[in-house]
VOMARGU-609660 format. One record per atom (N, C-alpha, C, O): atom name; residue in three letters; z, y, x; residue number from 1. Coordinates in nm, 3 decimals. Atoms other than C-alpha are relative to their C-alpha. Layout:
// residues N
  at   aa        z        y        x    i
  CA  Ala        Z        Y        X  NUM
...
END
This chain:
// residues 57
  at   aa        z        y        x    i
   N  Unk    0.000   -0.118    0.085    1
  CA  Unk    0.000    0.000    0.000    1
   C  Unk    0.000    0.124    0.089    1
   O  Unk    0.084    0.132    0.179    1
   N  Unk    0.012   -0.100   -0.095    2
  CA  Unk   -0.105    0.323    0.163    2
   C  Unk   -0.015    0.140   -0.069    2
   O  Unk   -0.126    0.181   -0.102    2
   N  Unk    0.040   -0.156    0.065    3
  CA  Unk   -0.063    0.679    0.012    3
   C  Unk    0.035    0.119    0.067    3
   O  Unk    0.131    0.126    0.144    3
   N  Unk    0.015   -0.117   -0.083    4
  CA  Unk   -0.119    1.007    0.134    4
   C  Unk    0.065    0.079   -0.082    4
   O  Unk    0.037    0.070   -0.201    4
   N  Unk   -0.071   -0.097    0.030    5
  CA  Unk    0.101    1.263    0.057    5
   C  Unk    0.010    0.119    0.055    5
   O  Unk   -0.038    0.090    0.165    5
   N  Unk   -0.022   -0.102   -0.045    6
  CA  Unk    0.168    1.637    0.169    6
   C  Unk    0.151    0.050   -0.001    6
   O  Unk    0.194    0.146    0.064    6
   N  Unk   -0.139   -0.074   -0.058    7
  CA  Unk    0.550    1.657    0.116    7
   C  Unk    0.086   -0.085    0.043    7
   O  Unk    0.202   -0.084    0.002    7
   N  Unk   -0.048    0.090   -0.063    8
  CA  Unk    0.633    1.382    0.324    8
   C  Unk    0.091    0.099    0.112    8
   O  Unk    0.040    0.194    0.171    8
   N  Unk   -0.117   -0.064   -0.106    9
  CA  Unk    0.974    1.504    0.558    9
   C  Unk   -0.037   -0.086    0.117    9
   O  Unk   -0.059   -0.039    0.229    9
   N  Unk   -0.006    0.052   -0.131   10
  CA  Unk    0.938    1.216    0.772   10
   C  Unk   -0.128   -0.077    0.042   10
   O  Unk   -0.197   -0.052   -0.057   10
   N  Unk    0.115    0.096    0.005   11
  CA  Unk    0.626    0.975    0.879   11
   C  Unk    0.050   -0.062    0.130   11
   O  Unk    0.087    0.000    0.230   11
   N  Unk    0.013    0.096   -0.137   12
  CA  Unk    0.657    0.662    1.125   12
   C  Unk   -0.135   -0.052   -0.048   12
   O  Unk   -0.180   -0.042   -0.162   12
   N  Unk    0.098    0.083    0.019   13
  CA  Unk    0.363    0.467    1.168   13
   C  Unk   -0.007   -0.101    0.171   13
   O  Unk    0.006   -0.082    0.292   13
   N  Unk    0.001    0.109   -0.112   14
  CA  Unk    0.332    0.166    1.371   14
   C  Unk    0.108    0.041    0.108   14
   O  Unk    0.062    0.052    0.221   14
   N  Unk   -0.141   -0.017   -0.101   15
  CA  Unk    0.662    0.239    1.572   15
   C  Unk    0.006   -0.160    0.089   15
   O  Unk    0.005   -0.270    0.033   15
   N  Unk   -0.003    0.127   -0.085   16
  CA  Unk    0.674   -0.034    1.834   16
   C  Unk    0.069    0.067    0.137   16
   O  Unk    0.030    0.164    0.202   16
   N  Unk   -0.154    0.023   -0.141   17
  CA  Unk    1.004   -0.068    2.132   17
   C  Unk   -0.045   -0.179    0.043   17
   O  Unk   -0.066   -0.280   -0.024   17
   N  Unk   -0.063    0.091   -0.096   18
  CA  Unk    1.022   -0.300    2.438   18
   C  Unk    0.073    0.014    0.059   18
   O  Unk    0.103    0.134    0.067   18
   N  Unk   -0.108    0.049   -0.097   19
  CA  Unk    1.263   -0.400    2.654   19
   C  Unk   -0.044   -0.101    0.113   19
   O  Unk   -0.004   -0.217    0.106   19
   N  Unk    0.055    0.107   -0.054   20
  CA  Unk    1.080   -0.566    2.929   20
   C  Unk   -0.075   -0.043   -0.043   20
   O  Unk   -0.168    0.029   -0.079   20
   N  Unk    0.099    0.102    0.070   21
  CA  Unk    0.901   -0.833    2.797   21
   C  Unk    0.045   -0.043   -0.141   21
   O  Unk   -0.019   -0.131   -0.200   21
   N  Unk   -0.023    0.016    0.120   22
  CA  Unk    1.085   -0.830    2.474   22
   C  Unk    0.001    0.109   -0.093   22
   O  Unk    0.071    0.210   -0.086   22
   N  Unk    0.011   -0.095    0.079   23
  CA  Unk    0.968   -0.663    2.191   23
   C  Unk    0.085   -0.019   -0.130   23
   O  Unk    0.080   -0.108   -0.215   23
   N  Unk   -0.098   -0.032    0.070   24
  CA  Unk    1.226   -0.541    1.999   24
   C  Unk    0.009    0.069   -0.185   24
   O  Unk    0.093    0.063   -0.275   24
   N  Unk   -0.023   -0.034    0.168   25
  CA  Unk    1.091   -0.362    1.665   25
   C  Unk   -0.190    0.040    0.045   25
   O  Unk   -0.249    0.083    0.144   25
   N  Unk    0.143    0.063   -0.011   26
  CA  Unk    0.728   -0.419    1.610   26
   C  Unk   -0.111    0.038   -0.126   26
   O  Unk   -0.147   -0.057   -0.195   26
   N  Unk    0.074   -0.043    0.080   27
  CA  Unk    0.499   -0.228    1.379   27
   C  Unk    0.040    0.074   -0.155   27
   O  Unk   -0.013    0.090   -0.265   27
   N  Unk   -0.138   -0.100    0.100   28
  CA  Unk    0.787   -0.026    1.182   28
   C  Unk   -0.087    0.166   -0.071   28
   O  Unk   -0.089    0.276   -0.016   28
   N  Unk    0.030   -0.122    0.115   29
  CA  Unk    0.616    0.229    0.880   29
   C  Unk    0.100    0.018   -0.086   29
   O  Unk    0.170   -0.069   -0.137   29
   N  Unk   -0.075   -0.062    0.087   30
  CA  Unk    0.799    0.475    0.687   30
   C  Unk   -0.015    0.137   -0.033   30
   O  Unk   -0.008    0.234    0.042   30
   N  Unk   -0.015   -0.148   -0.001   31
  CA  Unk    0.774    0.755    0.511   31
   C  Unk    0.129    0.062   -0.103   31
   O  Unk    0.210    0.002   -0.173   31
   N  Unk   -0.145   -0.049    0.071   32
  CA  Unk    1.029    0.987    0.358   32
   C  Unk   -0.046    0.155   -0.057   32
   O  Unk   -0.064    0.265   -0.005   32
   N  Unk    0.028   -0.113    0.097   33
  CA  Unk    0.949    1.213    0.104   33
   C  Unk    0.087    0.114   -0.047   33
   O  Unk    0.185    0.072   -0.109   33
   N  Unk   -0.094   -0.112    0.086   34
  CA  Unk    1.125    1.543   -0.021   34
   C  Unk    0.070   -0.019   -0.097   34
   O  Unk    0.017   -0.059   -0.201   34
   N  Unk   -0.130    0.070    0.101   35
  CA  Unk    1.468    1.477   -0.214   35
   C  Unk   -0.013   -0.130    0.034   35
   O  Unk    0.068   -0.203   -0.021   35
   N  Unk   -0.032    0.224    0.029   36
  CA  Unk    1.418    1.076   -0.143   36
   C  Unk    0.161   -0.053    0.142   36
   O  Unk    0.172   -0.046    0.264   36
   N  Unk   -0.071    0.049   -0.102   37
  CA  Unk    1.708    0.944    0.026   37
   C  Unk   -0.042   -0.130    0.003   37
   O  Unk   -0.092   -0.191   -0.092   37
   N  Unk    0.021    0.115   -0.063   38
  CA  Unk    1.682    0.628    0.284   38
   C  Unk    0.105   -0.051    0.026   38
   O  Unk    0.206    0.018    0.044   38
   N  Unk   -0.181    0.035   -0.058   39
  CA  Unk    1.968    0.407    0.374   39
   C  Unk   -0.095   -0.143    0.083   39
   O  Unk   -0.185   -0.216    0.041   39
   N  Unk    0.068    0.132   -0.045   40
  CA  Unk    1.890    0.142    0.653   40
   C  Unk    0.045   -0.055    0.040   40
   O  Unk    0.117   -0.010    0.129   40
   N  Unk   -0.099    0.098    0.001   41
  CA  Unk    2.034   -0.151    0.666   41
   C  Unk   -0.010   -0.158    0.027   41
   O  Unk   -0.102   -0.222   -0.023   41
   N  Unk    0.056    0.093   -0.053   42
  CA  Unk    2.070   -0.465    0.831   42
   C  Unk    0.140   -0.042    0.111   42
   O  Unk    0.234    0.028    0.147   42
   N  Unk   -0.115    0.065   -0.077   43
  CA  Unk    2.292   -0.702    1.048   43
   C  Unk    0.014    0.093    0.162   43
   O  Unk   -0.067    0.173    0.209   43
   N  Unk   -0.015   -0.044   -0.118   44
  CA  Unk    2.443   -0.607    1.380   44
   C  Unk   -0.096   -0.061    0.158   44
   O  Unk   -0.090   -0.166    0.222   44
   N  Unk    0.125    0.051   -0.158   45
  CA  Unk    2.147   -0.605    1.709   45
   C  Unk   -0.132    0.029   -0.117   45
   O  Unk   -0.246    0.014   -0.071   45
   N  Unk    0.138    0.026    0.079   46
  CA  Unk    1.889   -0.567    1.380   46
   C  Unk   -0.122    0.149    0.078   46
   O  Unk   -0.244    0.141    0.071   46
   N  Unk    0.078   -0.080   -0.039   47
  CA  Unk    1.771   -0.205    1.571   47
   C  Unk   -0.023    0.075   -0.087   47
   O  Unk   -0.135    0.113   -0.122   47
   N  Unk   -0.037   -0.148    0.123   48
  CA  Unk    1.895    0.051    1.314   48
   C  Unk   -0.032    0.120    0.089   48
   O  Unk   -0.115    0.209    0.073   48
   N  Unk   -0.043   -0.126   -0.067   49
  CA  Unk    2.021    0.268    1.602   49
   C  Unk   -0.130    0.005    0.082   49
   O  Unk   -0.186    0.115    0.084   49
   N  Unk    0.149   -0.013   -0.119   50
  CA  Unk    1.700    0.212    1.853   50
   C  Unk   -0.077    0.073   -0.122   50
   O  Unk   -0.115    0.186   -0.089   50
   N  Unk    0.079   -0.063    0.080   51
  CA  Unk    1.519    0.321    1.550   51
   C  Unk   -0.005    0.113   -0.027   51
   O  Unk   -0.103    0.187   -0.030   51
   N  Unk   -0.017   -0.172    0.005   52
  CA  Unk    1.663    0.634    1.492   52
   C  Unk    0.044    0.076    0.114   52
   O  Unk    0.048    0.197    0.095   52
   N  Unk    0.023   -0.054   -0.114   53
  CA  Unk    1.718    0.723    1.833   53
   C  Unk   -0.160    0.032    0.043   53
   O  Unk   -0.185    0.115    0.130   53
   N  Unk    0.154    0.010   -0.071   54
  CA  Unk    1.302    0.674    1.880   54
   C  Unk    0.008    0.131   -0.113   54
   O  Unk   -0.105    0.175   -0.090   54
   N  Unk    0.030   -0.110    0.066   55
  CA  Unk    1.323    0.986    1.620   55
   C  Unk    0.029    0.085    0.068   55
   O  Unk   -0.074    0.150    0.081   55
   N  Unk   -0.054   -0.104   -0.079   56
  CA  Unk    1.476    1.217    1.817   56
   C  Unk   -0.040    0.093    0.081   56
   O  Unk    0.018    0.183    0.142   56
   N  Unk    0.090   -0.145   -0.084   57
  CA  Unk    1.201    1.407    1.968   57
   C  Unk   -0.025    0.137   -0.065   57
   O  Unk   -0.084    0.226   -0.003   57
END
C-alpha cells in the first residue's frame, strides 16, 4: 500500500542498520502524518532505540 501525502511530519523509507555483518533492521517504512500518534513496540534487542536514534539528524 503506497500513498502520497503532503502533511506527512515524518517519512522513513527503506531504513536499513548494520553491525558488521549483521543486519539489524532491514527495509523499515513509515510515515507519520499530522495529529497521528505512533507508539513502537516490541520485545527487548527488537531495535526501537537504534531506530529512533537513526532519526536524529
Amino acid at each position: 500500500m503506497s500513498e502520497m501525502n503532503n502533511d506527512a511530519k515524518l517519512k522513513v523509507t527503506n531504513l536499513t542498520k548494520k553491525y558488521g555483518d549483521n543486519l539489524v533492521l532491514k527495509g523499515i517504512d513509515l510515515t507519520v502524518k499530522t495529529n497521528e500518534v505512533v507508539v513502537v513496540i516490541g520485545p527487548s534487542g527488537s531495535g526501537k532505540v537504534l531506530f529512533k536514534n537513526s532519526k536524529q539528524t
